[in-house]
C-alpha positions, 0 to 999 in steps of 0.5 A, a space after each residue: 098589351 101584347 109584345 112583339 117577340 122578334 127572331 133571336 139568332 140560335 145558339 152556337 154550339 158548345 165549344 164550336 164558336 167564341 161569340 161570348 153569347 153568355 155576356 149578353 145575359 148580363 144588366 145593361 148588356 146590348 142583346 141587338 146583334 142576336 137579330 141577326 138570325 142566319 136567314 137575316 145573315 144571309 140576306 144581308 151577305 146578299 145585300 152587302 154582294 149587291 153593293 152598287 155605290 160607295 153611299 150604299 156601303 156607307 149607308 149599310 154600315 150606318 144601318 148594321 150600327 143602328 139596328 143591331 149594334 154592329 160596327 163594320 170597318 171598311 179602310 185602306 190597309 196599312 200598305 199600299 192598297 192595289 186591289 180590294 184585297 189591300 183593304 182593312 174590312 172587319 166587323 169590330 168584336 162584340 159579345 154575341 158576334 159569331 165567328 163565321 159572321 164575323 169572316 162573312 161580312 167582310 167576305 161579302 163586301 170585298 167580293 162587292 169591290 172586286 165586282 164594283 171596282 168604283 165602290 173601291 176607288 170611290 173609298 180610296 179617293 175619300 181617304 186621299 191626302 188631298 181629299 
């Protein structure tokens, strides 16, 4: 039976990034997130600009969490939000996460609610008091 071999992502180079890579060597460890090769990173940094609707960015949440075992937290911050920049985006640290991906992704889906303000105010009235 022949097997597929998908893409790994390269290797950081020593000393330059706190990915933690080693750890994914071990038994048991949870190898997806080397998926995401920087070509696959930039498509998704596209796609995450692109946002159109609060379902899309909930919908590319569940996708990074199924896929590659990535946890991406989009919530109001612990002060009054005004703008997108009042928001708690993170991608949760993991073994084998980069460094640069780990500040990309959020840049990309706050770039998203400037572009979109009705993705902002759709996640802020989901989380509302009265909501």
């Amino acid at each position: 039976m022949n097997s597929l071999e998908l893409p790994l992502r390269n290797p950081c180079p020593p000393g330059a990034c706190v990915c933690e890579r080693e750890r994914l060597q071990q038994p048991g460890a949870d190898a997806r997130v080397l998926r995401l090769t920087r070509e696959e990173e930039k498509r998704l940094i596209a796609r995450l600009e692109g946002l159109q609707s609060l379902e899309d960015l909930q919908r590319m949440q569940q996708k990074l969490q199924e896929q590659l075992g990535v946890r991406l937290v989009v919530e109001p911050g612990p002060a009054e939000v005004r703008s997108a920049l009042g928001l708690r985006i993170e991608l949760q640290p993991q073994p084998g996460l980069c460094r640069k991906t780990c500040k990309a992704v959020p840049a990309a889906v706050r770039r998203a609610m400037v572009q979109q303000p009705p993705i902002l105010w759709a996640l802020l009235d989901s989380r509302d008091l009265l909501g």
